[in-house]
C-alpha positions in Angstrom: 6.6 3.8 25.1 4.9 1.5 23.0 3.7 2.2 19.4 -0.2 1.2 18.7 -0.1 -0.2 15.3 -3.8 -0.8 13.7 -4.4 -2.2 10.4 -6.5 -0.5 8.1 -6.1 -2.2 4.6 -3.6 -4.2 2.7 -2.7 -4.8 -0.6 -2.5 -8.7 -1.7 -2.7 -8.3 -4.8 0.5 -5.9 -4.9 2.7 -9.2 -3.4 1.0 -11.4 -5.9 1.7 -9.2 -9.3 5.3 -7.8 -7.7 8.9 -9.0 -6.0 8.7 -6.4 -3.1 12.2 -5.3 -2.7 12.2 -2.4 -0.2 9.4 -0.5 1.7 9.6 2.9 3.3 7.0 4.1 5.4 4.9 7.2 4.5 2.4 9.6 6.0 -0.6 10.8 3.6 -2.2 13.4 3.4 -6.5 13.6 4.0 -9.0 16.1 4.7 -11.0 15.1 8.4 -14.0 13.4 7.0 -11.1 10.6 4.9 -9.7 9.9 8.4 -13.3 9.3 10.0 -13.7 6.8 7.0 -10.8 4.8 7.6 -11.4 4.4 11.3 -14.6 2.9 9.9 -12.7 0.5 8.0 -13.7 2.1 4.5 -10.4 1.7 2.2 -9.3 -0.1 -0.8 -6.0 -0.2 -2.4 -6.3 -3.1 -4.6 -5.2 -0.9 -8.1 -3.5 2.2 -6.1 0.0 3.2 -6.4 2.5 6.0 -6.5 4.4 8.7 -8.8 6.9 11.1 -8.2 5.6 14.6 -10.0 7.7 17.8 -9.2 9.5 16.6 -6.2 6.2 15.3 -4.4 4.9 11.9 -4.0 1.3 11.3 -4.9 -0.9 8.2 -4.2 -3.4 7.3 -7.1 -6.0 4.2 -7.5 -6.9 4.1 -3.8 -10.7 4.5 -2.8 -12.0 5.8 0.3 -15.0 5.6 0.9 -17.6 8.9 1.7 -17.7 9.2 4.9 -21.6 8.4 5.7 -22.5 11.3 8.2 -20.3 13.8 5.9 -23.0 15.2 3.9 -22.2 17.5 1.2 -18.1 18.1 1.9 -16.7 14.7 0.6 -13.9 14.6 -1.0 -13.5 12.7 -4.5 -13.1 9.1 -3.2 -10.6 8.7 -5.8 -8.8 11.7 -5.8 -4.9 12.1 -5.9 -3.2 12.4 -2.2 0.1 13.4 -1.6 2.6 11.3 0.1 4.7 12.8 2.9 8.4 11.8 2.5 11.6 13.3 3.4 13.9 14.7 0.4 16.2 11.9 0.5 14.0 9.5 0.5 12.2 11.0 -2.5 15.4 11.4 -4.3 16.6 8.0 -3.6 13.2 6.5 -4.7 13.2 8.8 -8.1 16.6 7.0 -9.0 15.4 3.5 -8.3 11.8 4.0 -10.7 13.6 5.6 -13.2 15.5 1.9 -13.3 13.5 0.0 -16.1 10.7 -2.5 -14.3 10.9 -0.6 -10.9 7.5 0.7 -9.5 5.7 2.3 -6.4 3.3 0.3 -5.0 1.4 0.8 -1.4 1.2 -2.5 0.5 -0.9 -1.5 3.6 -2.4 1.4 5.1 -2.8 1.5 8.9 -2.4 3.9 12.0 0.4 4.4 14.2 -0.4 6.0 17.3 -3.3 8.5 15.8 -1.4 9.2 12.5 -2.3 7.4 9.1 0.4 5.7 7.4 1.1 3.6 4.5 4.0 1.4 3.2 5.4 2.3 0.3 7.1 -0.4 -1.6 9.3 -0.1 -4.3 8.9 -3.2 -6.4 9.7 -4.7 -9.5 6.8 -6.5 -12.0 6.5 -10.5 -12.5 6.2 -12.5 -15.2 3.7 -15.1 -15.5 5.5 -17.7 -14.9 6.7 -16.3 -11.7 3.2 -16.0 -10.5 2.4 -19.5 -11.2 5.8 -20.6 -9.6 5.1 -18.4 -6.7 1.5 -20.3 -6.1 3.3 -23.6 -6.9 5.6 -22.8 -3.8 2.6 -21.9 -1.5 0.8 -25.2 -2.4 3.6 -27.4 -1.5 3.7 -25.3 1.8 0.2 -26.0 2.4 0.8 -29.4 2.0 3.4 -30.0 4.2 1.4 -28.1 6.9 -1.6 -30.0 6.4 0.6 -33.6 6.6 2.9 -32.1 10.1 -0.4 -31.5 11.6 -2.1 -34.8 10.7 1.1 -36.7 11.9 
C-alpha cells in the first residue's frame, strides 16, 4: 500500500536560521474547520515552533487561516496546538532542548493519507557567519550548474 504524501507548507526560513539535526514526525491536533483550511492551502509556519510544557508538546507561531465558509466558530488562527508524540519521543526530545543552543522547530506540514502531519526538527541556531557561508556554498552550486548546462 502506498502512502499519499501532499504538501501543505514548509518552513525555509527554519533551514536558513538553523543546522537541522534530527526530525521526528508528529500529528497535531485541530478542530474541523483548521483541516478544511489547510486543504485549501491556508498555512504559515515562517515564525512557529515547539515547547515541551507538562509532558505535552505544543506548536506556537503557526497561522492558519479562517476557514472562509466557517462563519462564527473559527478558531484563533494563532492559537496554541498540541503536538501528538509518543512518551519516548517526548522524553528523548526534553533531554536534547534542555542541551544549551538546541531548539524545536517545524519544517513542513503536509498530509499523509487523510491525517495532518508536521516535521518536527530539533535543531541548533547559526551564527552569521554561518548563514553567509551557507549562501556562499549555494552560489558556487549555482554556478557550476549554470556552466555544466551551458557546456
Amino acid at each position: 500500500m502506498r502512502e499519499e504524501i501532499k504538501i501543505i507548507a514548509t518552513n525555509k526560513k527554519a533551514y536558513h536560521d538553523f543546522f537541522i539535526e534530527d526530525t521526528f514526525e508528529a500529528g497535531i491536533q485541530l478542530v474541523g474547520s483548521e483541516v478544511k483550511s489547510l486543504r485549501c492551502g491556508g498555512l504559515n509556519l515562517k515564525d512557529s515552533f515547539a515547547f515541551i510544557k507538562n509532558g505535552e508538546v505544543f506548536l506556537v507561531g503557526a497561522h492558519i487561516s479562517p476557514y472562509k465558509m466557517g462563519g462564527c466558530f473559527n478558531p484563533d488562527p494563532r492559537r496554541d496546538r498540541r503536538l501528538l508524540l509518543h512518551k519516548k519521543e517526548i522524553e528523548r526530545l526534553r533531554g536534547k532542548v534542555e542541551q544549551k543552543g538546541y531548539a524545536l522547530v517545524v519544517t513542513k506540514a503536509y498530509f499523509k493519507q487523510s491525517l495532518v502531519k508536521v516535521e518536527l526538527a530539533l535543531a541548533k541556531g547559526k551564527e552569521a557567519h554561518d548563514k553567509r557561508q551557507a549562501l556562499k556554498e549555494k552560489q558556487q552550486q549555482r554556478d557550476i550548474q549554470r556552466a555544466l548546462a551551458d557546456y
